[in-house]
C-alpha beads as a LAMMPS data file, in Angstrom:
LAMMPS data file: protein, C-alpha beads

436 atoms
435 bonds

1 atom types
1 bond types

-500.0 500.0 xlo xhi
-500.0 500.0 ylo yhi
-500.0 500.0 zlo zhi

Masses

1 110.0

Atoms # bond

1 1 1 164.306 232.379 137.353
2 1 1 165.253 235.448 135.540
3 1 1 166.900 233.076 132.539
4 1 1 163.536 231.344 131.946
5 1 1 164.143 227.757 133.486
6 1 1 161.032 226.069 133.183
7 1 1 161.658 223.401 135.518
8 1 1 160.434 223.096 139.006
9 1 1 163.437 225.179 141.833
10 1 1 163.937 224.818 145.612
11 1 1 165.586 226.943 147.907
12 1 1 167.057 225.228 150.579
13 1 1 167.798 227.308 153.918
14 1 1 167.566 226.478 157.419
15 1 1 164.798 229.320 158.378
16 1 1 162.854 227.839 155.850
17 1 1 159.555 230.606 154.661
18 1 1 159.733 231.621 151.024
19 1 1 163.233 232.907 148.591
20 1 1 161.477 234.824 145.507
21 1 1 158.120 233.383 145.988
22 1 1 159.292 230.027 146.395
23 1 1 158.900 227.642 149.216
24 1 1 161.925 227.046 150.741
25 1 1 162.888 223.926 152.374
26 1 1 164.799 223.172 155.909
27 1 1 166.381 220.751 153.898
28 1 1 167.451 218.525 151.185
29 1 1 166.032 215.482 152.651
30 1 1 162.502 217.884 153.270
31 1 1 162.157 218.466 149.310
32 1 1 158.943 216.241 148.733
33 1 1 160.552 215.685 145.247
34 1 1 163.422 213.930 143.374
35 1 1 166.415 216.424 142.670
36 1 1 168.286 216.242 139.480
37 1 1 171.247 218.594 140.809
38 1 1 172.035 220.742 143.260
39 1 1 173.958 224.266 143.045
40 1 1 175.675 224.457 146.496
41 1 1 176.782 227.737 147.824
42 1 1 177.367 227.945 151.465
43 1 1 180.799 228.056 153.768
44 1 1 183.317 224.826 152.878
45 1 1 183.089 223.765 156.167
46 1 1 179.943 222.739 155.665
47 1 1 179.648 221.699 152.198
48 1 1 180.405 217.507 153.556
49 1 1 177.140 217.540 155.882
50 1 1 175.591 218.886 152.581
51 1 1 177.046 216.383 150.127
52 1 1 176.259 213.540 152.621
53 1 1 172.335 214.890 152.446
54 1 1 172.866 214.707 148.878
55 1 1 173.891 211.390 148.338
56 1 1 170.828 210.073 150.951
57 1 1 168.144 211.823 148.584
58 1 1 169.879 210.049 145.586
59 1 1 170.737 213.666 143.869
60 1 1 172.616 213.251 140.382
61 1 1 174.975 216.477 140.021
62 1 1 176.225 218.839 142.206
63 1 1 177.604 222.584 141.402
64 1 1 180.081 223.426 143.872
65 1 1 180.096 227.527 143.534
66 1 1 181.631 228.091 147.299
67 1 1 185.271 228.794 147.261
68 1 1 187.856 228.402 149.948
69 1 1 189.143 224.726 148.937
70 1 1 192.339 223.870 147.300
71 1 1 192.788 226.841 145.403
72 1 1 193.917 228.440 149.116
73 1 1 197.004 226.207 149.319
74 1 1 196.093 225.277 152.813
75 1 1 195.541 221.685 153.865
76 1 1 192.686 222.609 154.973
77 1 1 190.689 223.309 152.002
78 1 1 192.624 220.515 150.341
79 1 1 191.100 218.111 152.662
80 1 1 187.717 219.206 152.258
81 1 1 188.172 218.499 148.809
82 1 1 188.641 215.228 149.013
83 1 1 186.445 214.817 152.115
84 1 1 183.623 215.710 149.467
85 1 1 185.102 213.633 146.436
86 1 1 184.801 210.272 148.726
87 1 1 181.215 211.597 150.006
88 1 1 179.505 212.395 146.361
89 1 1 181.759 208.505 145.277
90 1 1 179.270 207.017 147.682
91 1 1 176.146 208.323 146.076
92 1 1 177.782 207.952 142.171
93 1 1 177.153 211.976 142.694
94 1 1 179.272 213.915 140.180
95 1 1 180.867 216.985 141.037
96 1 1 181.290 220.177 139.077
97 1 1 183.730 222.989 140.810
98 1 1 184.052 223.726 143.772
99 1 1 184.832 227.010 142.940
100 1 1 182.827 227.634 139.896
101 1 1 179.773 229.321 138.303
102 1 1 178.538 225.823 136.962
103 1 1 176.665 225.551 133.639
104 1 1 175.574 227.743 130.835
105 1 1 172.259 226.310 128.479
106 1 1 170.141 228.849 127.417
107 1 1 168.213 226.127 125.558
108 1 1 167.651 224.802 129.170
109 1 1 167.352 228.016 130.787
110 1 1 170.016 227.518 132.791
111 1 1 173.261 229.948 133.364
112 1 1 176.190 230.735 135.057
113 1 1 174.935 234.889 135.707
114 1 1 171.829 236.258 134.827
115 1 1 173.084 239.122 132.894
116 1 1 174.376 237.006 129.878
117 1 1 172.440 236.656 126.499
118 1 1 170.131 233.704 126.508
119 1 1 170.297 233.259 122.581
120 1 1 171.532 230.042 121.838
121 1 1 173.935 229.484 119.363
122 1 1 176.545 227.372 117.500
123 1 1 179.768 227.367 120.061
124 1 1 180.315 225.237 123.005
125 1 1 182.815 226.119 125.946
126 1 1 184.620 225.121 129.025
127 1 1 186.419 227.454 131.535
128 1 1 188.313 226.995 134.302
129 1 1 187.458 230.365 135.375
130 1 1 184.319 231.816 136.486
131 1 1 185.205 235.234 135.311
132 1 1 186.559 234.559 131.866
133 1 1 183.172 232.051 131.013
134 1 1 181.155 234.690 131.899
135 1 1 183.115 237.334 130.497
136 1 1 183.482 235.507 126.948
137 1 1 179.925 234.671 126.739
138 1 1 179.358 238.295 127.325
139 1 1 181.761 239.513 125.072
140 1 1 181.130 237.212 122.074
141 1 1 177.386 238.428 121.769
142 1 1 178.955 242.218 120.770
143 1 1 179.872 239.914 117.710
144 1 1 176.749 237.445 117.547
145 1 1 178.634 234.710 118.682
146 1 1 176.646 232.705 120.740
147 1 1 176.273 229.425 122.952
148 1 1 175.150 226.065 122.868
149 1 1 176.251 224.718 126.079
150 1 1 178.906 225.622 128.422
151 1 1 180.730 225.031 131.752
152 1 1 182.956 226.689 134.672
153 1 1 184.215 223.993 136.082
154 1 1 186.772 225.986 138.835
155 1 1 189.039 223.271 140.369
156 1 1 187.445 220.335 138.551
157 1 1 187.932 218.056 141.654
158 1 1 185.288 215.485 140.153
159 1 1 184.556 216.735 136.782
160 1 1 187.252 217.683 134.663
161 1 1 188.965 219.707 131.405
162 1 1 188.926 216.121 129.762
163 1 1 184.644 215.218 130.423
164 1 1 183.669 217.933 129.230
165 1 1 185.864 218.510 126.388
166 1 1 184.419 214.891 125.428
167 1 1 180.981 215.697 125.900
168 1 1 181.157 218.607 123.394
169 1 1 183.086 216.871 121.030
170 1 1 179.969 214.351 120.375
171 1 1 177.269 217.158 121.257
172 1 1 175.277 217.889 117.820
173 1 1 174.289 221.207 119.184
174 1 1 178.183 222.342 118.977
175 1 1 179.514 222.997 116.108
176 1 1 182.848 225.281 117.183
177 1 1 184.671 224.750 121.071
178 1 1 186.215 227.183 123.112
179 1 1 188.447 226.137 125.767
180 1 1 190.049 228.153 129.053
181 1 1 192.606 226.460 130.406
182 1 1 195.143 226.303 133.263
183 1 1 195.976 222.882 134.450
184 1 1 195.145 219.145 133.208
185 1 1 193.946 216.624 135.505
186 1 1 194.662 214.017 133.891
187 1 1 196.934 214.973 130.769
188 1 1 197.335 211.999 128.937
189 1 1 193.952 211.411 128.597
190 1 1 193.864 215.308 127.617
191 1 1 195.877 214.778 124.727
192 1 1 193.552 211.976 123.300
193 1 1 190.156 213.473 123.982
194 1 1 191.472 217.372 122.086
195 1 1 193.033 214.984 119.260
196 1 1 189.525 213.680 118.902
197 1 1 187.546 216.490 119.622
198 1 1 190.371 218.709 116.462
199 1 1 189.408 215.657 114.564
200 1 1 185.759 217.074 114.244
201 1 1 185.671 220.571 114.980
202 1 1 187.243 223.223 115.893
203 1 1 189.186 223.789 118.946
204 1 1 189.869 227.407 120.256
205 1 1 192.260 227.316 123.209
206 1 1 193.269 230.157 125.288
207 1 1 195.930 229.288 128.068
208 1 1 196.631 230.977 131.134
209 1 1 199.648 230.367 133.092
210 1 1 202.162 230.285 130.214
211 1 1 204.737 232.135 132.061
212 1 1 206.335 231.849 136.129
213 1 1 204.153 234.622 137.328
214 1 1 201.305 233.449 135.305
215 1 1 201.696 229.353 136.925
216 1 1 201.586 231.238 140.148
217 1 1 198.521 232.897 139.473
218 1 1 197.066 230.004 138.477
219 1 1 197.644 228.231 142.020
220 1 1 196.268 230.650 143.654
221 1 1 193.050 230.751 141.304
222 1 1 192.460 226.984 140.777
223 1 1 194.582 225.370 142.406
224 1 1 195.863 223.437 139.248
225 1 1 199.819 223.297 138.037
226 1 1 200.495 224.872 134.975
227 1 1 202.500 222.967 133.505
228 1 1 205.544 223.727 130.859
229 1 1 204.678 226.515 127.815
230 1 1 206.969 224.297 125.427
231 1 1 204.900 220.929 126.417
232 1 1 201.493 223.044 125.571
233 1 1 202.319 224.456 122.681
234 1 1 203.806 221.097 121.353
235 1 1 200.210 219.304 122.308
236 1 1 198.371 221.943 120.302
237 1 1 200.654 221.855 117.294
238 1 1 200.032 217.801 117.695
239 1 1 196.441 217.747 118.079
240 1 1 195.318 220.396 115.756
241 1 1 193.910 222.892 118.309
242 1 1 193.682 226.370 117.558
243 1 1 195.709 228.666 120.358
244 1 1 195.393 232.077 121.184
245 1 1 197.544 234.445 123.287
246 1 1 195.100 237.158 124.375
247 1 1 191.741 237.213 125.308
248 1 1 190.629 239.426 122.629
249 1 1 191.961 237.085 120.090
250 1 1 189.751 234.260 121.531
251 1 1 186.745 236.338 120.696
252 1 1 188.087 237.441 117.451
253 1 1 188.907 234.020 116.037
254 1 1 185.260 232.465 117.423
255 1 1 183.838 235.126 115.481
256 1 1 185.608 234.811 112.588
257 1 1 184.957 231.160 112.922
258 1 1 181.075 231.742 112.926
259 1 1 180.626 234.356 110.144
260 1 1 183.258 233.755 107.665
261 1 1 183.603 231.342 104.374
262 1 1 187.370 229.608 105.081
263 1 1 189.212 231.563 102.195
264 1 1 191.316 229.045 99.597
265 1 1 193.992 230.269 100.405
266 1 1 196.370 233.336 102.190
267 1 1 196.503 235.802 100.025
268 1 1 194.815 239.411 100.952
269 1 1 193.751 241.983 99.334
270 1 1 193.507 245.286 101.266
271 1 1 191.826 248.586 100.577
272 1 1 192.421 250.814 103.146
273 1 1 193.927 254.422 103.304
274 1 1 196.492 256.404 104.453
275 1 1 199.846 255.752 103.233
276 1 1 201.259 254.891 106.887
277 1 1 199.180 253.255 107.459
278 1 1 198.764 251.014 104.433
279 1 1 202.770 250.110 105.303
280 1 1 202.066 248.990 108.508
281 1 1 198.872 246.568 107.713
282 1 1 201.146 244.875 105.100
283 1 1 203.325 243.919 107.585
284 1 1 200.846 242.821 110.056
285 1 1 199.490 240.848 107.622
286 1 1 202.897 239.068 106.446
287 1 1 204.021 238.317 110.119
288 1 1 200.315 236.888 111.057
289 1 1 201.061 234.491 108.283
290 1 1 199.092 236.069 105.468
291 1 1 200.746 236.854 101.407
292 1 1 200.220 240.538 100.235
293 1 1 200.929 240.045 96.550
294 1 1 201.299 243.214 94.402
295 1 1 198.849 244.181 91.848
296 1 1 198.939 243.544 88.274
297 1 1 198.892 246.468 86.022
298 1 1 195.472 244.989 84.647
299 1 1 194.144 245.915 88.266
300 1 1 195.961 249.493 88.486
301 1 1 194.382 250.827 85.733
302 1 1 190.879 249.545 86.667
303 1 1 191.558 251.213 89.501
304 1 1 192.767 254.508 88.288
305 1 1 189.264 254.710 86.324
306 1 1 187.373 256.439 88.832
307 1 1 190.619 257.043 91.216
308 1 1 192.079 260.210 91.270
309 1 1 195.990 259.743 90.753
310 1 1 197.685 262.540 93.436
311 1 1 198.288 261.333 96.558
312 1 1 197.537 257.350 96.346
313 1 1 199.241 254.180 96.355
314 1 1 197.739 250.968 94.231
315 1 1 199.797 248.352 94.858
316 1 1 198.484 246.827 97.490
317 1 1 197.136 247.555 99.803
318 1 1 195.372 250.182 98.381
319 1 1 195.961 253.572 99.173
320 1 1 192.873 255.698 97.903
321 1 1 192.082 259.065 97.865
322 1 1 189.768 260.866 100.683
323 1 1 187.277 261.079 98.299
324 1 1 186.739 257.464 97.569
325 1 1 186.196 256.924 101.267
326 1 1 183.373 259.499 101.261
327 1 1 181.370 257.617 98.157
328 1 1 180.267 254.671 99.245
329 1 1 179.701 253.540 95.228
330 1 1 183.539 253.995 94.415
331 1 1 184.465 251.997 97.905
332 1 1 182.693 249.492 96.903
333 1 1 183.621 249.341 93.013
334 1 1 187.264 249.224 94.412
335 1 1 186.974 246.014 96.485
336 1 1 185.262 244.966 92.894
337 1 1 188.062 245.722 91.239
338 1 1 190.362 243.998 93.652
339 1 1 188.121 240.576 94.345
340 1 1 187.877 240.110 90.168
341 1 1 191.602 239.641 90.182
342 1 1 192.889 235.358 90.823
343 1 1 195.708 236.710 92.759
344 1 1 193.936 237.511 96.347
345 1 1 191.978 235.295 98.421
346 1 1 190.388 237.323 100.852
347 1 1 189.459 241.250 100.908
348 1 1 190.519 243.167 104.042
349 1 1 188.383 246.576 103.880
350 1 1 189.096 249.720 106.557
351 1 1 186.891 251.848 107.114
352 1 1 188.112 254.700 108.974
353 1 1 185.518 255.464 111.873
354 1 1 186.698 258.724 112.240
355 1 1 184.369 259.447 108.956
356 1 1 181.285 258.762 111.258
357 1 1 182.131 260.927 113.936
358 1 1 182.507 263.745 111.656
359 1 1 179.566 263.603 109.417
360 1 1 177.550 260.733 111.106
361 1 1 177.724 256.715 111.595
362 1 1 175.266 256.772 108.355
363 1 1 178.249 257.098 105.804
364 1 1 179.465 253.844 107.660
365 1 1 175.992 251.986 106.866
366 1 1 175.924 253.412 103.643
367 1 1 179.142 251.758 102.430
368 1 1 178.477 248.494 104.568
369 1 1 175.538 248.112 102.353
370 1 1 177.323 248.897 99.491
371 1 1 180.065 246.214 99.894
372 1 1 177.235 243.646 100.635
373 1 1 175.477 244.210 97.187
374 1 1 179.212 244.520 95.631
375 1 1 180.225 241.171 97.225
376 1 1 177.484 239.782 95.671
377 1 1 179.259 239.428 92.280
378 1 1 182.235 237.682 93.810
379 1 1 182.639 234.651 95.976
380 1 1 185.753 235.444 98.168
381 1 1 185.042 236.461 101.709
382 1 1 185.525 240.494 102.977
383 1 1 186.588 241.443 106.497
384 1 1 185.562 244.806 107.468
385 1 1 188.648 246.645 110.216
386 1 1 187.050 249.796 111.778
387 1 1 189.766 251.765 111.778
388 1 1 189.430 254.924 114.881
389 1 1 193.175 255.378 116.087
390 1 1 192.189 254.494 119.534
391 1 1 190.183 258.030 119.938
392 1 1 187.188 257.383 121.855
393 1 1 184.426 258.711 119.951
394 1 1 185.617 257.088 116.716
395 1 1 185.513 253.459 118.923
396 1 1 181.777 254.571 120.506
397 1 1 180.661 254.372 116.725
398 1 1 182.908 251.477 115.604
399 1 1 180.847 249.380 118.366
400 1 1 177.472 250.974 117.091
401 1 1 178.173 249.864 112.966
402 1 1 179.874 246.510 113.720
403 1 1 176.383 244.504 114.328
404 1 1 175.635 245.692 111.087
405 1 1 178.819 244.870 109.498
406 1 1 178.047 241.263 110.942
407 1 1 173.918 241.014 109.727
408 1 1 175.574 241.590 106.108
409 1 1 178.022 239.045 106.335
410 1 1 181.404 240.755 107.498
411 1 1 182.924 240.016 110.781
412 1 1 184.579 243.764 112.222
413 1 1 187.532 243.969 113.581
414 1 1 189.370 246.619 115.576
415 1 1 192.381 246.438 113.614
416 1 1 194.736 244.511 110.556
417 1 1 196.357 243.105 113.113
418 1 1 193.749 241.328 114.901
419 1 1 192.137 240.522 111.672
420 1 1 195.191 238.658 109.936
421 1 1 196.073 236.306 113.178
422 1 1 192.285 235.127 113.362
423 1 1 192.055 234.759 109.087
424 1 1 195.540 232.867 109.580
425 1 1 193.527 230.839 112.530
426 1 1 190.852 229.958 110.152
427 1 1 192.785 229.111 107.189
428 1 1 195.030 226.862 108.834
429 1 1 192.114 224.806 110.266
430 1 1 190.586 224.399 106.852
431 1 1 193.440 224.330 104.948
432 1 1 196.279 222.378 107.127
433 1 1 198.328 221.426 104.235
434 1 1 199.044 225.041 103.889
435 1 1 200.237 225.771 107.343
436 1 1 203.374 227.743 107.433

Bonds

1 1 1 2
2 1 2 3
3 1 3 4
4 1 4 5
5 1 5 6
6 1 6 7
7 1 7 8
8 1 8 9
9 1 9 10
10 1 10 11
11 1 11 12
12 1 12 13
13 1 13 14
14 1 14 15
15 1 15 16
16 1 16 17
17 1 17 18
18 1 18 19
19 1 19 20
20 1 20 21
21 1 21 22
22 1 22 23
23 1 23 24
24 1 24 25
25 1 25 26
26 1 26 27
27 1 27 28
28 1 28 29
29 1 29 30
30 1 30 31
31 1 31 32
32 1 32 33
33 1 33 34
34 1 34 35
35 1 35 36
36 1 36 37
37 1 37 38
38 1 38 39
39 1 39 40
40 1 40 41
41 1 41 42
42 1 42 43
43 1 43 44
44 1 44 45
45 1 45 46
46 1 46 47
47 1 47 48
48 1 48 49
49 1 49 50
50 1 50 51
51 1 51 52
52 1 52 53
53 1 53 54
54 1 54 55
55 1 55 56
56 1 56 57
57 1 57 58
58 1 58 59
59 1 59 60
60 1 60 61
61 1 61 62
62 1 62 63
63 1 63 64
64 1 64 65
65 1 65 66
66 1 66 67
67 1 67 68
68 1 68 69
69 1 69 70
70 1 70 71
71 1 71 72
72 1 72 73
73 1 73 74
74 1 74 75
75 1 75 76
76 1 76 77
77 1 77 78
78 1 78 79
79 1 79 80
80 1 80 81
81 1 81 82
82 1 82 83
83 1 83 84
84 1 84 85
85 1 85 86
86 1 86 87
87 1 87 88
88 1 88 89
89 1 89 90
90 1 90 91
91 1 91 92
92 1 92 93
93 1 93 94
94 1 94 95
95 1 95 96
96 1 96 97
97 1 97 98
98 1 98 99
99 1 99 100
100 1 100 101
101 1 101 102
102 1 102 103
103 1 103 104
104 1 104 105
105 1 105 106
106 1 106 107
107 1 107 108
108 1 108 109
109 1 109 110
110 1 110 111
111 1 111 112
112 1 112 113
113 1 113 114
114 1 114 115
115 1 115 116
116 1 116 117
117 1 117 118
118 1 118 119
119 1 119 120
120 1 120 121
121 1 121 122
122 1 122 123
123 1 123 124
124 1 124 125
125 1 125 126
126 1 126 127
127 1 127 128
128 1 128 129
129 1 129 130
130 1 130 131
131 1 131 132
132 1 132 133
133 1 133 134
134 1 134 135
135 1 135 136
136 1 136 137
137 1 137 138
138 1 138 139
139 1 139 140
140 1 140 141
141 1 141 142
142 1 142 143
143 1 143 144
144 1 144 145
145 1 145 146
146 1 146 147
147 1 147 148
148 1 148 149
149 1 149 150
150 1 150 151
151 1 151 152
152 1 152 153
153 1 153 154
154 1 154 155
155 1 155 156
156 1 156 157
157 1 157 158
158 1 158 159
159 1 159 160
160 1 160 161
161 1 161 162
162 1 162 163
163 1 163 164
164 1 164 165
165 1 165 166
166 1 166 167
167 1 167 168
168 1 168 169
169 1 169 170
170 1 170 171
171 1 171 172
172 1 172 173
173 1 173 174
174 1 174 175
175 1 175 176
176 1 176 177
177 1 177 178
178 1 178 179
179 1 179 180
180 1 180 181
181 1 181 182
182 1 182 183
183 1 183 184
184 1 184 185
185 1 185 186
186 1 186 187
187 1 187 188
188 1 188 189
189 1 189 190
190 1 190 191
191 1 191 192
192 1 192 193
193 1 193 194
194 1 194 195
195 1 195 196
196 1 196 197
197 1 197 198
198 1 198 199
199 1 199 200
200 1 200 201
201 1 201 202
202 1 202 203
203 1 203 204
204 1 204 205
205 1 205 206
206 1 206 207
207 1 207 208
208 1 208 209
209 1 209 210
210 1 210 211
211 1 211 212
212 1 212 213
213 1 213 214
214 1 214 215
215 1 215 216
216 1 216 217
217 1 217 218
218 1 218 219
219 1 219 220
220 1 220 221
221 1 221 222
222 1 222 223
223 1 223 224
224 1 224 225
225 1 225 226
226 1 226 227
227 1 227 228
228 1 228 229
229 1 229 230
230 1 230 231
231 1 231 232
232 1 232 233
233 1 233 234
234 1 234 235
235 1 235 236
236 1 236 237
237 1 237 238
238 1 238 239
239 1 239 240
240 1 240 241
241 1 241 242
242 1 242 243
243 1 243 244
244 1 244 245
245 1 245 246
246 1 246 247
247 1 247 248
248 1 248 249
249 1 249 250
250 1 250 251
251 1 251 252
252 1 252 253
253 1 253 254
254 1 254 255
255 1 255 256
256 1 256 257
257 1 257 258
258 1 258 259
259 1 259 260
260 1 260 261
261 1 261 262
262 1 262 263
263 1 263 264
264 1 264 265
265 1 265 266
266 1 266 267
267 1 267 268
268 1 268 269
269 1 269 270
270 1 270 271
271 1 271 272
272 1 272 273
273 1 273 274
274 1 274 275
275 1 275 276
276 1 276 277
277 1 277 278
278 1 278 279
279 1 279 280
280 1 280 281
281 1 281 282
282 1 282 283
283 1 283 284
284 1 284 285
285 1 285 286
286 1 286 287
287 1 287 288
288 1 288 289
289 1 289 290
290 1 290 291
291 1 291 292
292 1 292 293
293 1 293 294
294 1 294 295
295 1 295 296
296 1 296 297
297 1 297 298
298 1 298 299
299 1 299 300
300 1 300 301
301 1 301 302
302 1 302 303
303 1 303 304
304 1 304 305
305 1 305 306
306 1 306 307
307 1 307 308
308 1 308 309
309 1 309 310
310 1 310 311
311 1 311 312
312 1 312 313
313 1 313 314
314 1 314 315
315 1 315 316
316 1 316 317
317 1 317 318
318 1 318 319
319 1 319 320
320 1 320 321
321 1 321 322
322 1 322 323
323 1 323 324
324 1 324 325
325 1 325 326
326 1 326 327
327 1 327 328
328 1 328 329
329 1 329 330
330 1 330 331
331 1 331 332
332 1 332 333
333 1 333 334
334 1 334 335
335 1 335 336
336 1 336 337
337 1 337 338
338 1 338 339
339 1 339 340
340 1 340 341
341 1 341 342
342 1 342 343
343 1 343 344
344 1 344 345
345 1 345 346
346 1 346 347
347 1 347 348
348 1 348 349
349 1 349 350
350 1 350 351
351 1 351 352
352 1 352 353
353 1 353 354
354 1 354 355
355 1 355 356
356 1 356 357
357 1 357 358
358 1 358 359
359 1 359 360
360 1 360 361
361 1 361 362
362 1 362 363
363 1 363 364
364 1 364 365
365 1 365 366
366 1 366 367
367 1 367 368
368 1 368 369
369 1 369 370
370 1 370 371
371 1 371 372
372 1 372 373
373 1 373 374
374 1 374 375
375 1 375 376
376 1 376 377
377 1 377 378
378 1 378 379
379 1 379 380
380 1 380 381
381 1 381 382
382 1 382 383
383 1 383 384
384 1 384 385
385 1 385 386
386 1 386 387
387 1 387 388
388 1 388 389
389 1 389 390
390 1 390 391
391 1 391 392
392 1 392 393
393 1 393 394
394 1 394 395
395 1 395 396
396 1 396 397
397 1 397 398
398 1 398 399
399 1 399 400
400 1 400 401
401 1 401 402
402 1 402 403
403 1 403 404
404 1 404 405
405 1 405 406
406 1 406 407
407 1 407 408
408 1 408 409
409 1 409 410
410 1 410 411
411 1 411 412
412 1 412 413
413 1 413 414
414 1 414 415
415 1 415 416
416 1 416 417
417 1 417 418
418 1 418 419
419 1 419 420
420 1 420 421
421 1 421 422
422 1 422 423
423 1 423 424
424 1 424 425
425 1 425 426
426 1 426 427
427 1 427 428
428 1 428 429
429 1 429 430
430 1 430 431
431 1 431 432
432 1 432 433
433 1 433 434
434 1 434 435
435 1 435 436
């Protein structure tokens, strides 16, 4: 209700009365109308006197949300599992869960929690877990990344990894997929539904259960098997799909996937400062994948125009001067400087956020709108890193600039290293001849 579904709802419960203002029905065979699907959350033990109901009123889909099946380990809930499965079979009822939070479609008005953005948007996605659907819906929205359709689909005892990896693949509304998984149900067919779906589109996979005490957490979660890290791995490299180790980067790479022009090629640029710290973001970028080539002289002395020459390092990356990073006009002549030159693909820009907590987030808009009329003049994409050495108030105002970073054009990262492994991400989906 509080999602805007403009469809016609029916609580069911025993005592009957009213749920929200809505009649509420005895039950499922009381409903005067046909159901399309039912979300089913009461004890397991009961859930096959429910399904049974089900099938009789000739319902089409079923969320399972109660827990307490195989995911336990005990027979028990093992049984009940397939106690439903040859229930809904009688019906042609499918299944999604048990064990789940269901589906997501804001364009439907339907979702899996009521505190999630209901803007619609470009990326479809299927989880395994409840918590990590909800979570990355929730968390991709910080970076306007948004959702066309999406499912939690818990122990997939009907329903599985393999449907509704399909279903996105030929779904016009999704452009980009994101994928949490554990366990395959059926792997073979796996392999040849994410070959077709990397055939298309884009495939962002995060795994869980890549090491022992990860496959045990995952038996206790979903009850699926894990299965072996070096047999994963080999059916991603195979396939084409896109995997990430860390939550984070599964949000980082979506967005970079949804606001950034694929570069031609790996080689960065970066303007950042501090010497230290200029060292270090090389390196990050080299061992993500990325080339840091050195400067020409040609670019050094444009440079040292309006660059004072104590205390900086123009090699690449560039090491400017305090003073640069406090005029807006010379940050943004500098990423000129460097995107005129052939030799760099992409610009990486920091911007310390440290700057805003000193003398206000408005010298951080000021140069975000400078490097969006600079980047004008050149076609290669910019990342913006907002830099705040993990102090607290410099990350408060690093979340407060990077929608605006985004509504200019520049996806925001937290740091280099992030940055480079989603670029790499992108440029080896576009550019797969240059993997490596």
């Amino acid at each position: 209700m509080r999602f805007g579904y403009k469809g016609k709802l029916y609580p069911i419960n025993p005592r009957g009365g009213e749920v929200l203002g809505l009649k509420a029905y005895p039950a499922i065979r009381d409903v005067p109308d046909e159901l399309d699907h039912v979300i089913l959350a009461i004890p397991a033990p009961l859930t096959p006197k429910l399904m049974h109901e089900c099938v009789a009123a000739g319902v089409k889909s079923v969320t399972i949300f109660t827990a307490g099946f195989s995911e336990t380990g005990d027979a028990e809930g093992t049984r009940l599992e397939q106690e439903i499965l040859e229930i809904a079979r009688q019906g042609s009822v499918r299944v999604i869960g048990p064990n789940c939070l269901g589906v997501h479609c804001p364009v439907a008005g339907i979702s899996l929690d009521d505190t999630v953005p209901r803007v619609s948007g470009p990326v479809g996605f299927l989880s395994q877990s409840g918590g990590n659907a909800r979570d990355l819906v929730v968390a991709s929205a910080d970076r306007r990344v948004f959702f066309s359709k999406g499912v939690s689909l818990g122990n997939a005892l009907d329903l599985n990894e393999s449907d509704f990896l399909e279903y996105l693949t030929d779904d016009n509304g999704t452009d980009i997929i994101a994928a949490y998984i554990e366990g395959l149900k059926q792997p073979q067919r796996f392999y040849r539904a994410l070959r077709a779906a990397c055939a298309r589109k884009p495939v962002i996979i995060l795994k869980g259960g890549k090491t022992l005490s990860g496959a045990g957490a995952v038996a206790s979660h979903t009850g699926a098997l894990a299965g072996s890290r070096a047999i994963w791995d080999t059916l991603c490299l195979q396939t084409g799909a896109i995997q990430v180790d860390h939550f984070h980067d599964w949000i980082d790479v979506l967005m970079t996937f949804v606001h950034m022009k694929p570069p031609n090629g790996r080689r960065v640029g970066i303007i950042g400062m501090g010497g230290g710290a200029s060292v270090l973001a090389a390196d990050e970028c080299e061992e993500a994948g990325l080339a840091v080539p050195a400067f020409p002289e040609t670019v050094r002395q444009e440079l040292l125009k309006f660059t004072p020459r104590v205390g900086v390092g123009l090699r690449n990356p560039v090491d400017s001067a305090t003073s640069v990073y406090f005029d807006p006009n010379s940050l943004a002549r500098t990423v000129k400087a460097v995107a005129d030159w052939d030799g760099v693909d992409i610009l990486f820009v920091v911007l310390p956020a440290i700057i805003g907590t000193k003398i206000g987030p408005q010298i951080l808009t000021a140069h975000i709108k400078g490097l969006a009329e600079s980047a004008r003049d050149f076609a290669k994409p910019v990342a913006i890193i907002l830099r705040t050495a993990a102090q607290s108030e410099s990350e408060r105002v690093a979340r407060e600039v990077r929608g605006e970073c985004l509504e200019a054009g520049f996806p925001a990262y937290d740091s280099i290293d992030s940055a480079a492994r989603a670029v790499n991400a992108l440029i080896s989906y576009h550019l797969p001849q240059k993997r490596g």
